[in-house]
DRENTOR-231953 format. One record per residue: x, z, y of N, C-alpha, C in turn. Coordinates in pm, whole numbers, padded with zeros to 5 digits, always signed. Layout:
// residues N
XZYXZYXZY ...
***
This chain:
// residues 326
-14406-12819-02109-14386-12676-02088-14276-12627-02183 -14213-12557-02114-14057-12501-02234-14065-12345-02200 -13949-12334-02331-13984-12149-02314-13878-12092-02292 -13847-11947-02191-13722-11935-02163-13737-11765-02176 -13587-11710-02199-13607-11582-02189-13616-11517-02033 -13685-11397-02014-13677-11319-01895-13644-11189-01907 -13607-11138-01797-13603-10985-01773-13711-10925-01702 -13791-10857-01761-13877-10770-01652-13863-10592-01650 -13966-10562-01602-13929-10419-01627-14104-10401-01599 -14174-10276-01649-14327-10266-01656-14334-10148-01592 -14206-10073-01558-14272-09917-01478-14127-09895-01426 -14097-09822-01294-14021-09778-01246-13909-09721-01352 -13830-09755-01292-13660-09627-01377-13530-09656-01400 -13489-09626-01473-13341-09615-01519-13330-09752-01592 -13220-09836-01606-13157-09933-01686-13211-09963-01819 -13293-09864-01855-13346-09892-01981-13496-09912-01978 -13540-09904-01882-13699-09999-01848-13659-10145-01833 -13555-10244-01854-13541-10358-01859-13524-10395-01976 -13626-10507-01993-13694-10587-02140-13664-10720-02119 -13615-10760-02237-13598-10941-02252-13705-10986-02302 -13800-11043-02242-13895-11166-02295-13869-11278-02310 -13975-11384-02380-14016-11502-02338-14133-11522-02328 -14129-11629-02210-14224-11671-02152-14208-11824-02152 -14327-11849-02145-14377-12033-02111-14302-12050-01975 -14231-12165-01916-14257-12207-01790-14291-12385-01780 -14405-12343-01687-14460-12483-01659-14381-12592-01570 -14490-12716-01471-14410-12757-01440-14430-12738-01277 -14312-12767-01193-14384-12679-01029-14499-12796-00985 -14517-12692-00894-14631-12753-00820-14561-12773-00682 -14697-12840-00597-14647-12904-00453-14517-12773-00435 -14455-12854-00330-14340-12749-00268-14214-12655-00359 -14257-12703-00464-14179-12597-00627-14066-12676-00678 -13961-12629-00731-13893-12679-00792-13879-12604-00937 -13841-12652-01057-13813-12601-01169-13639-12622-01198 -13603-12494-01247-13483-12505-01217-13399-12440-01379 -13333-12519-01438-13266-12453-01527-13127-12368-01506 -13126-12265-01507-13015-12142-01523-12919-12171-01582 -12734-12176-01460-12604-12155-01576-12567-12011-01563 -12652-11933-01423-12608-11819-01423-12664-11740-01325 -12670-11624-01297-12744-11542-01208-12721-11436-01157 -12715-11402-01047-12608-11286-00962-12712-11181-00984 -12605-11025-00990-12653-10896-01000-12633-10879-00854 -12746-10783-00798-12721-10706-00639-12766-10599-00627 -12734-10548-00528-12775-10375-00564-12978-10373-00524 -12999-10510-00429-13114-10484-00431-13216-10461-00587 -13178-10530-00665-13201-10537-00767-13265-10403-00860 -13139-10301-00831-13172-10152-00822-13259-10084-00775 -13283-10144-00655-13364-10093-00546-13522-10095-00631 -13510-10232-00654-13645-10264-00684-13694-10212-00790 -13545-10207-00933-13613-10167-01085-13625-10007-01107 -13574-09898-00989-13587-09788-00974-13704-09733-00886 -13782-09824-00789-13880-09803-00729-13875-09768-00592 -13772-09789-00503-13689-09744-00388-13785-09836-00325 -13790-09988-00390-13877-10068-00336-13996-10097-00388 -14074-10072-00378-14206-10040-00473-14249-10188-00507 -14285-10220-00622-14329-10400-00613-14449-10360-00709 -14569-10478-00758-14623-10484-00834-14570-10514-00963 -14613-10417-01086-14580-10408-01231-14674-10514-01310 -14613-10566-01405-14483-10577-01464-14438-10675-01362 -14347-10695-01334-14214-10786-01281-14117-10846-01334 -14059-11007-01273-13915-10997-01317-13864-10960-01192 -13694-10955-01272-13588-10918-01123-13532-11054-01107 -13427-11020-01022-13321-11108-00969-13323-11231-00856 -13265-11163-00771-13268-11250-00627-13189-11416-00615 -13116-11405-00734-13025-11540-00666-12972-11604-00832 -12975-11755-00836-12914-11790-00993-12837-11942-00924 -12819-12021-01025-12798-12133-01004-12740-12206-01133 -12802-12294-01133-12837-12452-01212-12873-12523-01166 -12938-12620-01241-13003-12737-01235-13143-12759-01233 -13136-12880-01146-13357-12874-01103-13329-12979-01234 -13482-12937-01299-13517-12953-01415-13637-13099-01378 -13695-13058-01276-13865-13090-01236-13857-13062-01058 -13943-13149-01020-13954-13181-00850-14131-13199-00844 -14171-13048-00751-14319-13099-00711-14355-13154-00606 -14476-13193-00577-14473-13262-00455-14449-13229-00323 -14395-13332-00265-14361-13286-00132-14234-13239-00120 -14122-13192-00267-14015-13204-00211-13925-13296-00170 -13848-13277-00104-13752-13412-00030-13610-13384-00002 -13586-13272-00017-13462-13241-00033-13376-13197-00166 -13442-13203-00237-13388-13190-00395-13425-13267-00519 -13421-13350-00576-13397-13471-00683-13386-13349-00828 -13456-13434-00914-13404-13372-01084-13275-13404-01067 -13202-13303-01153-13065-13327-01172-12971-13278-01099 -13032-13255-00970-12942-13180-00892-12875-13038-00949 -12746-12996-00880-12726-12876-00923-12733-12796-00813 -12790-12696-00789-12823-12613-00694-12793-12454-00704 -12830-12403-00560-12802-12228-00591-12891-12199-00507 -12948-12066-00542-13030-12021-00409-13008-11854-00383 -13067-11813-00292-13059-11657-00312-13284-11641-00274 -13348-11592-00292-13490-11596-00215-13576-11497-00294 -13671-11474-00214-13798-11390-00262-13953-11488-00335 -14006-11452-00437-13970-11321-00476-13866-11307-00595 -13830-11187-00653-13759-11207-00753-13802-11284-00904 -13684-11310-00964-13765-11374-01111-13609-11451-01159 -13494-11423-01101-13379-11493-01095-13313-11464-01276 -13340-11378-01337-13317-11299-01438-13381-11358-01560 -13361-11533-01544-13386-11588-01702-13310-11727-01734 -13376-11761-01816-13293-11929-01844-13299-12019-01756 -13491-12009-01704-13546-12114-01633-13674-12043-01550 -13730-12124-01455-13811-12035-01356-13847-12191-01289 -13984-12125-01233-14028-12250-01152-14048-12167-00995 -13979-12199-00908-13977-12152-00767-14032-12250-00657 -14047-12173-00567-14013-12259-00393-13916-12346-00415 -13924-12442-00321-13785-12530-00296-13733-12514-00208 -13807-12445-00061-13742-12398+00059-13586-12345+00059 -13630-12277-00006-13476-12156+00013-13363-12222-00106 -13375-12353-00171-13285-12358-00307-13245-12459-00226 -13070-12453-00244-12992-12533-00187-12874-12631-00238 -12886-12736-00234-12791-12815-00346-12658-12754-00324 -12594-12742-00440-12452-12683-00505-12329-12814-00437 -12245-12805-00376-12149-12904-00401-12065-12918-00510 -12052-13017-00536-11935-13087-00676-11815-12906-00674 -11773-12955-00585-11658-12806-00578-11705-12649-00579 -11778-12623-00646-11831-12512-00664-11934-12491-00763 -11840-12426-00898-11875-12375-01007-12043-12294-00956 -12100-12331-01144-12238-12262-01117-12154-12080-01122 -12119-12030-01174-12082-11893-01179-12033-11866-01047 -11970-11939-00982-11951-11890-00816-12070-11937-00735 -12123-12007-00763-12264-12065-00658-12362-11944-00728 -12371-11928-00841-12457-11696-00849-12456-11630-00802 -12272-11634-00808-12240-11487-00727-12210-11469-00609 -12201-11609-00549-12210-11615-00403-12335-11590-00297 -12428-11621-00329-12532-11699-00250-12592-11537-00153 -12657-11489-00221-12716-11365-00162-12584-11277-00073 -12478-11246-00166-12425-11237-00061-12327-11271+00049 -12301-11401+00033-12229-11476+00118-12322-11492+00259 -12474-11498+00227-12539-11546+00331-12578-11388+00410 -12559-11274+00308-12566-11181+00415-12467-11158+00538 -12310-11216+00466-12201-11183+00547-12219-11331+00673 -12291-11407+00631-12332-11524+00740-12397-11442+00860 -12515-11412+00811-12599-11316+00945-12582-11212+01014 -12483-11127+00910-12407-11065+00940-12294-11049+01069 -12196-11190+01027-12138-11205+01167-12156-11295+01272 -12293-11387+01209-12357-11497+01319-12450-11490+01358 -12582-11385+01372-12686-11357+01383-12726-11253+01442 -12687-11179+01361-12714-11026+01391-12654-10979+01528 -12514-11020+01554-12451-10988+01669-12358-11105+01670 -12314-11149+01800-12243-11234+01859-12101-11130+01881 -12006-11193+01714-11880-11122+01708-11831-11227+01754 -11701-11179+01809-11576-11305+01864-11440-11234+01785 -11327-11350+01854-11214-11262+01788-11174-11197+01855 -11125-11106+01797-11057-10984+01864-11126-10880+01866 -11263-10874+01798-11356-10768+01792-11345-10677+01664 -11365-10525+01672-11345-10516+01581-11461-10405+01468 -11465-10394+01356-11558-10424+01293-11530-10293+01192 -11645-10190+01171-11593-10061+01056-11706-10136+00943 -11679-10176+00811-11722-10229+00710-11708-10155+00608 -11841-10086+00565-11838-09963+00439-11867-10039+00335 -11812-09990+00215-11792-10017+00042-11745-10197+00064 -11596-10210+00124-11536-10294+00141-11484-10408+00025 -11466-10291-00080-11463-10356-00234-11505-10418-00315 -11622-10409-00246-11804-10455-00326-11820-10603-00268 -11921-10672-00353-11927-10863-00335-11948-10858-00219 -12012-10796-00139-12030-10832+00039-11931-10825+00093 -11865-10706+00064-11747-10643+00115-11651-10730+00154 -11595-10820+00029-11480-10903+00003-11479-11015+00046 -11606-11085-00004-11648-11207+00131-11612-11176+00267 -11675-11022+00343-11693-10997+00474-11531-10986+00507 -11437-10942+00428-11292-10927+00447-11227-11037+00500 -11272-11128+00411-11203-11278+00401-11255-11367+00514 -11421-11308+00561-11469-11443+00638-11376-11320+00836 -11379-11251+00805-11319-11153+00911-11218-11207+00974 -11120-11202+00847-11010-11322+00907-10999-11471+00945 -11104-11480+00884-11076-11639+00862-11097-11698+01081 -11211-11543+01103-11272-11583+01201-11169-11498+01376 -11092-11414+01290-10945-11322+01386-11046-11220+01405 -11162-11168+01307-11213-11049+01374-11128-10930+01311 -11115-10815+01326-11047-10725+01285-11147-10610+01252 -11104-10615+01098-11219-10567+00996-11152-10419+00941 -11187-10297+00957-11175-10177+00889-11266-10156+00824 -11242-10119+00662-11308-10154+00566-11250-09970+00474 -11391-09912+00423-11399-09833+00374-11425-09889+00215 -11365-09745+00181-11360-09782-00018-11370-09616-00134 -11420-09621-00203-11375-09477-00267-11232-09463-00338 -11147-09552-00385-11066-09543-00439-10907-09632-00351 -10829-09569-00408-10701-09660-00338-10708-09766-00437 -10735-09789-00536-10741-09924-00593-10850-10015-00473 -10958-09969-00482-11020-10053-00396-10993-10079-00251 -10943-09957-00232-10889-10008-00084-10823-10158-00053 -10709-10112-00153-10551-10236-00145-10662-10319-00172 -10798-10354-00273-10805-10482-00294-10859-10552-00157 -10948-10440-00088-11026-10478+00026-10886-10526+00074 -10799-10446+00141-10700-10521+00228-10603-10610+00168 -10629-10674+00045-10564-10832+00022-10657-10894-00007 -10810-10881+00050-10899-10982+00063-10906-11018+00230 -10843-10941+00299-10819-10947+00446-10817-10843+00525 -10911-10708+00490-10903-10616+00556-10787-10560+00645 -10782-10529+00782-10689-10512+00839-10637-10380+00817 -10702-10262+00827-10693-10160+00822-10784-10082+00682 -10838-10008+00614-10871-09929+00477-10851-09773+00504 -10956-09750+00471-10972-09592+00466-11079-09544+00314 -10978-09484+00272-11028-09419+00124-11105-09280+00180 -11248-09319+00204-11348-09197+00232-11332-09093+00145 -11308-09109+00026-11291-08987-00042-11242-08913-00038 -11099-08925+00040-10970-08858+00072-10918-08842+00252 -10991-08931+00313-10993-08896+00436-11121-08914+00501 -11142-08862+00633-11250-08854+00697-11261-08958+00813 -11334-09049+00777-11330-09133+00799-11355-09183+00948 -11439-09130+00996-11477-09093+01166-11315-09077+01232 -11215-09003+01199-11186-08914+01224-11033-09100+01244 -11019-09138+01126-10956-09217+01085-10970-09352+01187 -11125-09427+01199-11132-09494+01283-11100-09460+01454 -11111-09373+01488-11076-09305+01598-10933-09340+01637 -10853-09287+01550-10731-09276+01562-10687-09472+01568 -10699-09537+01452-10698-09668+01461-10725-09711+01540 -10806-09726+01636-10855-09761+01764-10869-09692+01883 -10745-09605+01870-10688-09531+01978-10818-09462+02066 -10886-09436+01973-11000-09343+02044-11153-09429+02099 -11101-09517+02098-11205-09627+02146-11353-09632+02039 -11306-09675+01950-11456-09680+01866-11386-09834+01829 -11514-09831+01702-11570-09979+01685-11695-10080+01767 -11660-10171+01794-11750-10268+01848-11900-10280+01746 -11893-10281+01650-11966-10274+01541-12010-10205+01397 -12026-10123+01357-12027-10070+01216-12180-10125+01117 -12090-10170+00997-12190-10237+00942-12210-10168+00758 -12318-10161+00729-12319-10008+00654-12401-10022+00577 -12403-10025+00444-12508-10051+00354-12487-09932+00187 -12432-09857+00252-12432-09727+00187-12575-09649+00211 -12618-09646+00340-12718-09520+00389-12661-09408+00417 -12796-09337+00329-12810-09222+00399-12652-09102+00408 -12574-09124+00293-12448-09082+00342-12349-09113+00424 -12364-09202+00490-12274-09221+00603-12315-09245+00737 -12480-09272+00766-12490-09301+00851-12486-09254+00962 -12514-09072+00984-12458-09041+01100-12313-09039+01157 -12223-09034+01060-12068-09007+01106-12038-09183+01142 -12163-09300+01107-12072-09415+01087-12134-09472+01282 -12242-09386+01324-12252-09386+01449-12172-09317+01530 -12100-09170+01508-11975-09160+01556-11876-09233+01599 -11853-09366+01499-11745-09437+01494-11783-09540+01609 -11884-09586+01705-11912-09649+01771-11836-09662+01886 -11804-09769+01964-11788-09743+02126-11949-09710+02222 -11947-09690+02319-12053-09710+02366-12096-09815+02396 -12242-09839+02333-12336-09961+02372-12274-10025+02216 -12183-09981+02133-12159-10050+02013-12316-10071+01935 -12267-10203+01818-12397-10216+01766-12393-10132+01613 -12506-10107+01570-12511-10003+01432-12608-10092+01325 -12517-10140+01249-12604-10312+01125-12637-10153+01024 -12718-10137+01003-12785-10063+00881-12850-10183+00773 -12806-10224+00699-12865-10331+00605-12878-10314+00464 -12845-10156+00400-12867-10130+00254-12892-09979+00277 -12898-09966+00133-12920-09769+00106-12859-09772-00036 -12745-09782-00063-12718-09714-00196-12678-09618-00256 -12689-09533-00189-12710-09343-00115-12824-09273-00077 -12925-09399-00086-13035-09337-00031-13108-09382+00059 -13230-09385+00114-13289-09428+00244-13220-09337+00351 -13230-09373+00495-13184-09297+00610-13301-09239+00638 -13275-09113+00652-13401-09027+00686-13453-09050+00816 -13532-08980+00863-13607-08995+01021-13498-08916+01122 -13485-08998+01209-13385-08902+01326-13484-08928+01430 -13422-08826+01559-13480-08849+01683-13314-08959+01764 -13447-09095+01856-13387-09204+01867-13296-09154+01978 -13342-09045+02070-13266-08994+02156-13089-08911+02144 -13087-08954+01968-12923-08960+02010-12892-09095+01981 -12916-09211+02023-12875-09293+02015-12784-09308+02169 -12945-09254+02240-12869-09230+02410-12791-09134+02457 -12751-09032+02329-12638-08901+02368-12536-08937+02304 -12507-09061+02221-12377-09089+02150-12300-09230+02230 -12407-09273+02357-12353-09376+02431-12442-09518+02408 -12528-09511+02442-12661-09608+02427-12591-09683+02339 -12640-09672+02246-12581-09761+02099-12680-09809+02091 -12685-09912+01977-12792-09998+01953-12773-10031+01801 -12881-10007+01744-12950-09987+01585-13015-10084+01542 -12976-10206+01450-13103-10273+01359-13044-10258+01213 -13186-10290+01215-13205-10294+00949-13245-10416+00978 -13143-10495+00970-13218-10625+00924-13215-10681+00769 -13295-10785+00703-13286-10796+00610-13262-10984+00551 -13179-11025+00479-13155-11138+00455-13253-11226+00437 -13396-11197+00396-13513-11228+00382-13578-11287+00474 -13543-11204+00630-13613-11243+00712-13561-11349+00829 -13405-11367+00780-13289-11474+00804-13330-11660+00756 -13351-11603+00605-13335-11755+00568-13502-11737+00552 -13645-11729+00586-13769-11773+00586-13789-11910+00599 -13701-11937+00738-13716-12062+00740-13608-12194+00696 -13681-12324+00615-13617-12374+00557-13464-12401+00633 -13497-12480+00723-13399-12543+00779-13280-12397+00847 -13300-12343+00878-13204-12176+00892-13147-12173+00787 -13233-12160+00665-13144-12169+00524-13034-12203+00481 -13123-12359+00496-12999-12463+00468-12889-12493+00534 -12905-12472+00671-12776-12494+00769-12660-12333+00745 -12735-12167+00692-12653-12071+00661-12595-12103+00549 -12646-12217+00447-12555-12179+00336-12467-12283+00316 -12526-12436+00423-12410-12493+00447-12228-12453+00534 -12278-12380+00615-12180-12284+00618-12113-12182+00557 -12206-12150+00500-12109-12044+00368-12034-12164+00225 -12098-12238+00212-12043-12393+00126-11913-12422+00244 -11937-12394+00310-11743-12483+00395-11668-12351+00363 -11718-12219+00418-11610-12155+00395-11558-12165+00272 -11626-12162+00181-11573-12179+00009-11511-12301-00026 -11582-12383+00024-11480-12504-00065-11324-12489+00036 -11336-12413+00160-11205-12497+00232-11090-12371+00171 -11141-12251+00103-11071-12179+00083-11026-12078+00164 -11079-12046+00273-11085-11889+00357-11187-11802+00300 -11263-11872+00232-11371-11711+00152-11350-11752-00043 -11273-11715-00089-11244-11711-00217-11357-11615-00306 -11432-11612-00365-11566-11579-00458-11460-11529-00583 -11481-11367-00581-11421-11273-00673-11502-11209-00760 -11514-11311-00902-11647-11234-00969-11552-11161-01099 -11608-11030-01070-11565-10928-01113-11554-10876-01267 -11705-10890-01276-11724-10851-01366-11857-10997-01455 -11858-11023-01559-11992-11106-01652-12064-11023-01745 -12178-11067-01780-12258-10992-01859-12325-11094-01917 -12383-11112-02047-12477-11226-02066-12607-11148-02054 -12686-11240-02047-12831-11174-02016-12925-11097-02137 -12873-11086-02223-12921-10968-02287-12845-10787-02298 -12737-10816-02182-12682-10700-02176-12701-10668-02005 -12813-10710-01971-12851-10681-01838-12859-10523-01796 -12887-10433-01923-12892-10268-01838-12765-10225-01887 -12655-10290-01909-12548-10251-01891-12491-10283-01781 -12537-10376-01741-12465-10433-01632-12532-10339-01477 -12630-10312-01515-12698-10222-01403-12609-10057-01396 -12596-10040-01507-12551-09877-01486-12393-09920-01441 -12347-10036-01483-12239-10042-01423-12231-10013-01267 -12358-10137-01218-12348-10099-01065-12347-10010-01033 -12457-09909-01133-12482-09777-01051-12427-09725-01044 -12349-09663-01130-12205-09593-01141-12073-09616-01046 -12135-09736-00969-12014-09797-00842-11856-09806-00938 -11886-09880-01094-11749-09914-01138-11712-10056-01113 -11811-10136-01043-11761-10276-01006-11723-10322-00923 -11613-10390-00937-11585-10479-00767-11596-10598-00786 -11618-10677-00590-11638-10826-00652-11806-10829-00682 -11829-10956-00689-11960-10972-00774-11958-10947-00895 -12087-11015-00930-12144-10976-01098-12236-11044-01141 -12214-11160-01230-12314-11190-01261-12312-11230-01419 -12506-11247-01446-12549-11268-01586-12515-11441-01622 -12477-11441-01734-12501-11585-01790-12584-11614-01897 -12658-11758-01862-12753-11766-01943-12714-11883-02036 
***
């Protein structure tokens, strides 16, 4: 048994309900792997959870996604060896220490070509921008795509895998810095919401037509104008709130704005199963090593400056990923 530091938090709140412990970790059991930490991705779910948006049982640790090395193999695994170097993104959280004993389902060996600090800051959300454009809806090329807070780690992946794939990606940002970065990560088109109206903007770009898709993890501030932006029968990806939950509407303007079609899906309920997992993040592993999705980590923090690194998010001063090192 070895001892490692953690992050938890014991009551809902602000950046400063997060505490560094240590704790014992044992060794896994059937189906478990033990895994030592080079590093561990920040996400906005993260927020979600240490502010209470997502209600969990107290005390808790955080953090959805890390990657190191398996330390220890319990029984029954067969796809991962001590020694391996691996990444994962999975529930529940606890990603937020040195070392942790998890599932083995969802942890996926690292290739040689891919740093532990990019296998962190990739994983959670590389595999959202996987389901994103392979799951959720059957995009092709030539389709085209309104992508809010374009700047942000989903964002920039979703830019890059856009092109890689000829979809044509309009990508929202608050700042003209972030814009330009969205559109030299691929974005075709950029609209600085702050300064223009953005409905108003996609319209015009697409000669009145709409988007085939709008995919939106802002919430509750954009989501009615980002159904505006639809064609009819377009699809509406609601997959975050960092604005807020979307309040209750009546579904009947879905059928007065042109039978659109609405899901919240969640990455969780993507990779459940092993083998789904492993085949999404073997695909997100090609795009990276071949070099059409380049991993832009933004900003580092070591893990005792974890509620700095939170108000950073909150404050929306980061682009790119973010992650802790342990």
């Amino acid at each position: 048994m070895s001892d490692a530091r953690t992050v938890i938090f014991e009551q809902p709140g602000g950046p400063e309900v997060l505490k560094l412990v240590h704790r014992a970790v044992g060794a896994p059991g059937p189906g478990e792997v033990r895994i030592r930490h080079h590093a561990c991705g920040l996400n906005y779910i993260d927020i979600y959870q240490r502010s209470g948006v997502y209600p969990m049982a107290l005390p808790h640790a955080l953090g959805m996604e890390g990657a190191g090395v398996v330390e220890a193999v319990g029984e029954g695994v067969t796809h991962l060896t001590e020694g391996d170097r691996v990444a994962y993104a999975s529930a529940p959280p606890g990603a937020y220490c040195d070392a942790r004993v998890m599932a083995a389902a969802q942890v996926c060996r690292l290739p040689e070509g891919i740093d532990f600090r990019t296998g962190a800051a990739m994983m959670l959300q590389g595999l959202t921008v996987q389901y994103l454009f392979h799951r959720t809806v059957p995009l092709q090329a030539g389709d085209t795509v309104l992508f809010h807070a374009a700047a942000g780690g989903v964002g920039l992946i979703a830019c890059q895998w856009a092109r890689a794939l000829g979809i044509r990606l309009i990508g929202t940002a608050g700042t003209d810095e972030k814009c330009a970065l969205a559109r030299d990560h691929g974005a075709a088109e950029v609209i600085n919401y702050e300064r223009e109206d953005f409905v108003a903007r996609v319209r015009e770009i697409t000669d009145g037509r709409g988007v085939d898709v709008v995919m939106d993890s802002i919430g509750a501030a954009t989501f009615e104008q980002s159904l505006d932006c639809l064609r009819p029968v377009g699809m509406m990806i609601s997959y975050g709130n960092a604005s807020g939950k979307v309040p209750p509407f009546d579904l009947g303007i879905l059928g007065a704005k042109g039978s659109l079609q609405l899901t919240r899906p969640t990455l969780f309920t993507h990779i459940a199963d092993h083998d789904t997992c492993q085949a999404m993040a073997a695909q997100l592993f090609e795009m990276v090593e071949s070099g059409k999705v380049k991993i832009r980590i933004g900003q580092e923090f070591a893990l005792k400056d974890v509620a700095e690194a939170h108000r950073q998010m909150e404050a929306r001063s980061t682009t790119g990923s973010s992650v802790l090192l342990c």
